[in-house]
Each structure stands twice: as C-alpha cells, then as structure tokens.
C-alpha positions as CSV (number, residue, x, y, z in Angstrom):
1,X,-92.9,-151.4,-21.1
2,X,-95.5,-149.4,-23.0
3,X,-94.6,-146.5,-21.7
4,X,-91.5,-147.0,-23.6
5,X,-89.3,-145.9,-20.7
6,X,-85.9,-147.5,-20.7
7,X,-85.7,-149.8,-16.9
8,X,-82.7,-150.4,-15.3
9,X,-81.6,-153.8,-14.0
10,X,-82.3,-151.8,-10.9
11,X,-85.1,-150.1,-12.1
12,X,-83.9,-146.9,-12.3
13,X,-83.6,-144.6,-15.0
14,X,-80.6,-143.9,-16.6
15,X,-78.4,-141.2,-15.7
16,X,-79.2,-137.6,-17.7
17,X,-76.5,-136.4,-19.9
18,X,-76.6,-133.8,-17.0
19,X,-75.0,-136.1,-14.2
20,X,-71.7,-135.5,-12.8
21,X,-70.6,-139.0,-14.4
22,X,-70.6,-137.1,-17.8
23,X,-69.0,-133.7,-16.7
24,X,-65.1,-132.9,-17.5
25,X,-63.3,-134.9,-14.9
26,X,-62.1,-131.9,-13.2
27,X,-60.8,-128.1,-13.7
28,X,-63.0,-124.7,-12.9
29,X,-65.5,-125.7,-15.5
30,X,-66.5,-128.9,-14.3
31,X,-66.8,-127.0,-10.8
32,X,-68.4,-124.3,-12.2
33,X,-71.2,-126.9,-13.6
34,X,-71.4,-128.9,-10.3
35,X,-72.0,-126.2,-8.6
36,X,-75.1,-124.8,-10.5
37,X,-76.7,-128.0,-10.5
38,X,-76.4,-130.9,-7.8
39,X,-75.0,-134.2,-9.0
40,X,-77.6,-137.5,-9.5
41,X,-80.5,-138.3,-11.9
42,X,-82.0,-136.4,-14.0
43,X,-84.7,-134.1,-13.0
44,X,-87.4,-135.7,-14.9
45,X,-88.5,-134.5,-18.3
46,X,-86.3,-133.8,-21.8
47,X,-87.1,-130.2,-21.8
48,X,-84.8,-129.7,-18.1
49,X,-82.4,-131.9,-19.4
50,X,-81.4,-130.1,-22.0
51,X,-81.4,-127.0,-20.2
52,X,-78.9,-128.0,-18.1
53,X,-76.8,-129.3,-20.9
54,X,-77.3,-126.1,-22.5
55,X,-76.1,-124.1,-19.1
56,X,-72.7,-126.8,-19.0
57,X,-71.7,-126.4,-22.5
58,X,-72.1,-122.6,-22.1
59,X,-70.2,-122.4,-18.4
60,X,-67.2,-124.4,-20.4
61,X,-67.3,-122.4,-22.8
62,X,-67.2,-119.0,-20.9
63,X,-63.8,-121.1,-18.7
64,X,-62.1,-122.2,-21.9
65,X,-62.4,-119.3,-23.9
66,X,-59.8,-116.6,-22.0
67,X,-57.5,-119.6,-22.4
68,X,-57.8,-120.0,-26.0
69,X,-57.5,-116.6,-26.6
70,X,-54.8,-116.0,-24.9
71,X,-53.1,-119.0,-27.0
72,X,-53.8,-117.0,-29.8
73,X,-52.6,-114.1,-28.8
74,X,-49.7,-115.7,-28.3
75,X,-48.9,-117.1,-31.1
76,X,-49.2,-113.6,-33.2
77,X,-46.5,-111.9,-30.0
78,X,-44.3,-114.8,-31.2
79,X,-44.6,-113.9,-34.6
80,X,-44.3,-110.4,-34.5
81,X,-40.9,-110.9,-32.6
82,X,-39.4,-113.8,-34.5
83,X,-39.0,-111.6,-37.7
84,X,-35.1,-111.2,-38.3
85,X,-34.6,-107.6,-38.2
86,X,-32.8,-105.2,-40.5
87,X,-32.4,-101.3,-40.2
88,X,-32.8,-99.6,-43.5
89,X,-30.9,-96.1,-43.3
90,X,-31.0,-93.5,-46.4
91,X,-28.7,-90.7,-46.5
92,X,-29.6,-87.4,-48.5
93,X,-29.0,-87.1,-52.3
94,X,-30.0,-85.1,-55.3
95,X,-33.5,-85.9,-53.9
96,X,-35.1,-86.2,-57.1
97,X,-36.4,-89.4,-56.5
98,X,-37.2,-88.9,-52.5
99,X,-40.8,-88.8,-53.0
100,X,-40.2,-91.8,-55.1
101,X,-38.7,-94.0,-52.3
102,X,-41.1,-92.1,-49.8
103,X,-44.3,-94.0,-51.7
104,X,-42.6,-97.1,-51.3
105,X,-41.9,-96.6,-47.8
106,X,-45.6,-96.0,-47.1
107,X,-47.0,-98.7,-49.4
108,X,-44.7,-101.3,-47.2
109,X,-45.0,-99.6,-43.7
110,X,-41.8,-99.4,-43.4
111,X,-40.0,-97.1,-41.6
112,X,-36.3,-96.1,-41.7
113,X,-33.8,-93.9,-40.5
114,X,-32.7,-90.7,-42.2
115,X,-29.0,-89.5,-42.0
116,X,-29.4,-85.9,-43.3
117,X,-26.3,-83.2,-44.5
118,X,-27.7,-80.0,-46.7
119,X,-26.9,-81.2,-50.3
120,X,-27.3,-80.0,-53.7
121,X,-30.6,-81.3,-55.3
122,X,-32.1,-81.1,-58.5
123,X,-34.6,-79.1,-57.9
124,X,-35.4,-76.9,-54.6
125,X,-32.4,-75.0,-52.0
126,X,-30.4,-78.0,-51.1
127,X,-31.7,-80.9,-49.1
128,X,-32.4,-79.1,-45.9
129,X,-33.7,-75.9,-47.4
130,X,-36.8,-74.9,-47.8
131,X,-37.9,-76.4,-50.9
132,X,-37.7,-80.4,-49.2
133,X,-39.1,-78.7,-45.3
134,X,-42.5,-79.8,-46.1
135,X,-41.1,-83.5,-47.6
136,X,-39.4,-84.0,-44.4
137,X,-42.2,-82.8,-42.3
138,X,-44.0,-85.8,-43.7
139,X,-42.0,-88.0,-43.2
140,X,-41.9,-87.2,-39.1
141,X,-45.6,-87.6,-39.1
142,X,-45.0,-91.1,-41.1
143,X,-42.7,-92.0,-37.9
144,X,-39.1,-92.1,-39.3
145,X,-36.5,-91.0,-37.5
146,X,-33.7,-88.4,-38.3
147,X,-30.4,-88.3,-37.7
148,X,-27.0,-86.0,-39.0
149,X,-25.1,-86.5,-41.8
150,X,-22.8,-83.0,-41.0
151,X,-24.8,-80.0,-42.1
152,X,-22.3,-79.3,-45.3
153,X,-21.4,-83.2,-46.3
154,X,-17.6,-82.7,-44.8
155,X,-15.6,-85.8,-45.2
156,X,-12.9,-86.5,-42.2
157,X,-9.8,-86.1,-44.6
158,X,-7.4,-86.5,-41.9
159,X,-6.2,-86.3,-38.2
160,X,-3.5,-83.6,-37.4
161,X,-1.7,-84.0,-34.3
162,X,-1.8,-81.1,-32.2
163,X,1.3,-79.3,-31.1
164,X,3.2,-79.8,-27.8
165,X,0.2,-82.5,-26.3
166,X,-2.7,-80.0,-27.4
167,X,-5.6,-82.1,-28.7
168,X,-5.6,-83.2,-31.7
169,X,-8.0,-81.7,-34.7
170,X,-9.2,-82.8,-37.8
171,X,-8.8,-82.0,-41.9
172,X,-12.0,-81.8,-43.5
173,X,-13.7,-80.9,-46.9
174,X,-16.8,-79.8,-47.5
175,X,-18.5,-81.3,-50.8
176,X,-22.1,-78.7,-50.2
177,X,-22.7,-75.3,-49.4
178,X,-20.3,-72.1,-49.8
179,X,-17.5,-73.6,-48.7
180,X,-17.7,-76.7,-51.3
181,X,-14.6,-78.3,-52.3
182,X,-12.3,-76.5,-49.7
183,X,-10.1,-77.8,-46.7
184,X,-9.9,-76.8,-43.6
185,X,-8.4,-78.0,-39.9
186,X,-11.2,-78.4,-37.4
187,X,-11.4,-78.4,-33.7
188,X,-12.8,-81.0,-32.2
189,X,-15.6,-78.3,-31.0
190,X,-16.1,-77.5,-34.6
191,X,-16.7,-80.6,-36.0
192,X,-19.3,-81.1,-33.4
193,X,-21.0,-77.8,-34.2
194,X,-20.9,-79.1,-37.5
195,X,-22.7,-82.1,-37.0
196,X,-24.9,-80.2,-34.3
197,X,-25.8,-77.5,-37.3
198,X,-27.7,-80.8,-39.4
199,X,-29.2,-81.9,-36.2
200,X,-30.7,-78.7,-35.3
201,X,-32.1,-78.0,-38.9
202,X,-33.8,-81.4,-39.1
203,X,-35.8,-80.3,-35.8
204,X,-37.0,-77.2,-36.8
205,X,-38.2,-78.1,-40.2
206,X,-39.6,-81.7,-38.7
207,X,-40.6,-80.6,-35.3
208,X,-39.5,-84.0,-33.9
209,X,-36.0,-84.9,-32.0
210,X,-33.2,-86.3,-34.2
211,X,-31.7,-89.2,-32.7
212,X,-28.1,-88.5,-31.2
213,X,-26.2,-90.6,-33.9
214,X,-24.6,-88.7,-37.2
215,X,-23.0,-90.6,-40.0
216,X,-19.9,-89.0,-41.0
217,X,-20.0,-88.9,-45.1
218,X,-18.2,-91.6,-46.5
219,X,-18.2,-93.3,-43.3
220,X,-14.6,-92.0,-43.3
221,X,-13.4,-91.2,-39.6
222,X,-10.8,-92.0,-37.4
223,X,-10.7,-93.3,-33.6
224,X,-10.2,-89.7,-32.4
225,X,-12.9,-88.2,-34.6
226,X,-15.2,-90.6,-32.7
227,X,-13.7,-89.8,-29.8
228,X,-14.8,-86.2,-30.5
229,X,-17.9,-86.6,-31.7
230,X,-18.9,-89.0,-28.8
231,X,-17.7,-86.6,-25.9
232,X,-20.4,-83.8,-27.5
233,X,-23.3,-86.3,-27.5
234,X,-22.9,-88.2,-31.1
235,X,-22.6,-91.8,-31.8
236,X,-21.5,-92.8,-35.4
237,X,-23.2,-95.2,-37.4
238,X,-21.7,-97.3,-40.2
239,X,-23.3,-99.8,-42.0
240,X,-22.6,-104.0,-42.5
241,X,-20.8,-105.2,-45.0
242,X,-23.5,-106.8,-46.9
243,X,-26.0,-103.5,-45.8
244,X,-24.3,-101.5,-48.7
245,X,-26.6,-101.9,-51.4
246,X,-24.6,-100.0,-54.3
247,X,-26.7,-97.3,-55.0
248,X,-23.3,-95.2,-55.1
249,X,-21.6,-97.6,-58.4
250,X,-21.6,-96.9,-62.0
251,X,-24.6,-98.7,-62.9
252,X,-22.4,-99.8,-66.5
253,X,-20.9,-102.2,-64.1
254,X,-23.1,-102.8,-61.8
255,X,-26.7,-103.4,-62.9
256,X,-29.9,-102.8,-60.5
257,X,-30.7,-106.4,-61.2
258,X,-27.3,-107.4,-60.0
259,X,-27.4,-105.2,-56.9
260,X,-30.7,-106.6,-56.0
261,X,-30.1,-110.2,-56.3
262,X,-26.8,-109.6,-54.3
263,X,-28.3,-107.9,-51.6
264,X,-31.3,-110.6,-51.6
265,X,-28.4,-113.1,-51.0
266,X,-26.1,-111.5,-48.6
267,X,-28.4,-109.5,-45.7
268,X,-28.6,-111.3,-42.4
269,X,-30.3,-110.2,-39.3
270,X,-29.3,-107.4,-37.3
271,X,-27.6,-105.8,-40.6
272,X,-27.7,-102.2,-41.6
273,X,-28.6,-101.3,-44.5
274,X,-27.1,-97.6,-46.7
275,X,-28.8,-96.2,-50.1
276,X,-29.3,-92.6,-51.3
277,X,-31.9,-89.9,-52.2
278,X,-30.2,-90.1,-55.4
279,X,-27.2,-90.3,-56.8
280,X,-26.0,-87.9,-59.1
281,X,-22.9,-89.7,-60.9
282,X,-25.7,-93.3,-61.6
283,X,-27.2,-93.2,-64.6
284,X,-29.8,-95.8,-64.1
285,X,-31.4,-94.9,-60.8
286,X,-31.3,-97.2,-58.1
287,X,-34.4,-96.4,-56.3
288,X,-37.4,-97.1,-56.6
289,X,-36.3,-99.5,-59.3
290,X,-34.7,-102.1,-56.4
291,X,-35.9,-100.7,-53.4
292,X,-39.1,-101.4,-53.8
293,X,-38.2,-105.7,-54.7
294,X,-35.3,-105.2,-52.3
295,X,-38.4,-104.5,-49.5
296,X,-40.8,-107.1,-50.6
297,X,-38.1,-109.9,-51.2
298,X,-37.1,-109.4,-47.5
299,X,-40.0,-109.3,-46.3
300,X,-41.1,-112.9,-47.7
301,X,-37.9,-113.8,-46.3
302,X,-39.2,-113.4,-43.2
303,X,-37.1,-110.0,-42.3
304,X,-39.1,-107.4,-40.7
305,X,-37.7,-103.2,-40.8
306,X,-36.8,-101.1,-37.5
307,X,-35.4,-97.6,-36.9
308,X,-32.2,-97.1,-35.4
309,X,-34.2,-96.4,-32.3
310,X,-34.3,-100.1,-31.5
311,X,-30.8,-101.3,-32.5
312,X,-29.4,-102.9,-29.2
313,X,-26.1,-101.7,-30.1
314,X,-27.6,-97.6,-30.0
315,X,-31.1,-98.0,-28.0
316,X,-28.7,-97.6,-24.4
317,X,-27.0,-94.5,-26.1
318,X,-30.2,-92.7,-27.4
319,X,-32.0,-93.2,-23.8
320,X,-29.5,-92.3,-21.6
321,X,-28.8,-89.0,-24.0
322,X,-32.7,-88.3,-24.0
323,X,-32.5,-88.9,-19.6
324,X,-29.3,-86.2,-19.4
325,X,-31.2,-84.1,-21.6
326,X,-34.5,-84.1,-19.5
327,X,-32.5,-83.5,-16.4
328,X,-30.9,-80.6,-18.2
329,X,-33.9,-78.8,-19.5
330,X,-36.4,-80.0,-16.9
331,X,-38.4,-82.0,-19.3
C-alpha cells in the first residue's frame, strides 16, 4: 500500500473516468466516444486519462450543439411569428408633416402602406408633383409600399343607373387638381383610368410597383364601384373600425391624448389602421405627436407592423395580379 494505489477487492484498479460504465447511456455521442476509444480500464497513467476525457467531453459537445442551436433558433422563429399584426396605412395630406411621420417610421422600422391621390400641400406642386418625387423616392428604398388613392382625390358621390340595361356609371367630385370641387358622371372605364393615373405616377417617381389595391377617398363606394374597379385590376381597401385613429376630427373635441389612449385600447390583431400626411382643417396636429406613442405602445403590446403585401385577405389578389401581369409582358 505504499504505493498509494487504490486495490480492488479483486485487485484491480478502478475503472477510469474514461470507461464505458461512465459514458451517456446511449445516443450518437456516446457512440461517437465508444468508438474512438475501446471500452475497459483505464490505460494506465493520469495524463491518458484525461485525454480521453478531454476528447468525450468535446465529441458531446460537437453532437449536442446543432441540437441546441437549433432550439434556439426556434424559439426566436416563434417569436418573430407570434407578434399580433397590424397594418398601418397613411393616405396623402397637406404633407407638411410627412417627413415628420417618415423619421418615426425609420426610428421604429416600421413600414407601412401608402394610399396616394395628388393633393394640395403646403408647400411644393401637390403631393405627387415634383416637389414630394424625391420624398417618395425614399421612402421606396425604406421598403414601403404604394398604393392609389385616385389621382385627383374624387369621392364616389353616387351610382346612376344606366339607360335601357346599359352599365351603370358613377357621380364623382374631385376635391384636387383643375377640376376641384366639380361633378361629373363617370364610366366605369374612367373611374379606372382614374385610379390607374395615381398608380402610374407613384411608379415613375418611386421606380417600384404599386400594389393593385386603391382606397377610394372617404372610403365612400358602392357594390358596383367595386365591381368596376375590380374587373380593371383594383381591390379596395377600407380600414377596421377601431383602425381609424381620428387624425381627420376637430382636435377642440377630440384631443391627441384622447385619440391615443383610444386607439391603445381598441386595436386588435389583424386591424387596419388609417391617418394622414396632414390634415388641413386639425389644428393641433396629429402626427408625430401620437404616432410616434401610438407605435411604441403597440409595440410593447406585443403588436408587430406589416404592409398590405402580407394581409391574407389581399396577399392572393396582389400575386395572382403580379403572375397575369408577367404572362402579359413576358416578365
């Protein structure tokens, strides 16, 4: 016993931490192990003992790691898609706070959908001209998308009937552009050149393709007007109940604090959401005043912001528009 070597009742030496009677009881690690070192006592001497618990404890480790990071990975897919989603869309205003509401926008990362007509602004041509080109130019390369709002803001007044079973067309006014204020009777054809005339601008000054939705101003249409607009390519899109976010109120009787808190209250998942680039008749602006807590409080409410692009109620409609148009054009 002076050698200080521990004996066995057989008079054997232990088993090394390296035996198979301490590897994982089974799996591609403990094979992996078994098979770069044969099973029984240890091979004499610390220093090889350790080696070879060295070289098991690494082999595990190089087994169990595409496992655990694959948990990981995971777990961030899961929360990436469990956020509640909400679709924030902004139609064109006076524009004088736009690059306002753009900041915010990029600050957050969030992107939105734009429903565009050629309005008066404060400052600049109208909102299509080419004062705002370079502002919405920026905004393409920030990925928003773009969509019409009718290229002269003309609200759907009413349907008239046509004569002896011819199709029916549609009383409109104009509230932009030379023919402001007016009424007139529409085909159906030129209420879709209308809406086609906004679409068309927004490409060339963006160089990106609008989506094939338009937002009729007010949101005032009727069955047939959808009808119309839906046979030329165009899908309309409202917004939910609790998605209108009162930029457009007189701000005497409805404060931004009050909008905000309402909105913070009443949006659910899947709801779109309507404000303004301005609003000329509000006296105390609405954005960037709520939009900016209106962003962040839905965010910490676990609410996450998508385009219009990947609303399941318009994603089929904007694909199968972009497939007939590639078989049209070869593209």
């Amino acid at each position: 016993m002076a050698s200080g070597r521990l004996i066995t009742p057989r008079g054997r030496p232990p088993r090394s931490l390296t035996s198979c009677s301490f590897l994982p009881p089974g799996g591609a690690a403990a094979l992996a192990v078994r098979r770069s070192r044969p099973c029984g006592p240890g091979l004499g001497g610390g220093g090889v003992s350790s080696v070879w618990m060295l070289v098991a404890i690494f082999v595990i480790a190089i087994y169990a790691s595409p496992s655990s990071a694959q948990t990981s990975l995971d777990a961030n897919n899961t929360a990436a898609t469990a956020c509640k989603p909400v679709y924030l869309t902004l139609d064109t205003g006076h524009m004088a706070v736009a690059p306002l509401m753009a900041d915010v926008l990029r600050r957050h990362q969030v992107r939105v959908t734009f429903f565009a007509a050629n309005e008066r602004t404060q400052t600049g041509d109208g909102s299509l001209g080419t004062h705002w080109a370079g502002w919405w130019k920026a905004r393409a390369s920030e990925g928003h998308e773009f969509a019409s709002h009718t290229f002269d803001h003309a609200y759907w007044r009413a349907d008239v009937p046509g004569a002896s079973g011819a199709a029916t067309q549609f009383k409109v006014r104009p509230s932009a552009g030379p023919a402001e204020g007016r009424e007139f009777t529409w085909t159906a054809r030129q209420y879709c050149e209308e809406v086609g005339r906004a679409s068309a601008r927004l490409q060339d000054i963006t160089g990106k393709k609008p989506l094939p939705l338009f937002r009729a101003p007010g949101g005032k249409t009727s069955p047939q007007l959808l009808a119309a607009a839906s046979a030329c390519g165009y899908a309309h899109v409202g917004w939910s109940p609790a998605g209108f976010l009162g930029d457009e109120l007189p701000s005497d009787n409805h404060p931004n604090d009050a909008l905000l808190g309402k909105a913070l209250r009443s949006i659910r998942s899947g709801d779109i959401l309507v404000a303004h680039l301005g609003i000329w008749s509000r006296k105390e602006p609405w954005a960037p005043a709520v939009l900016e807590p209106l962003i962040t409080g839905l965010q910490a409410r676990g609410f996450c912001f998508k385009t219009l692009r990947e609303h399941p109620q318009y994603q089929g409609w904007i694909e199968a528009r972009a497939g007939l148009f590639s078989k049209q054009t070869g593209k």
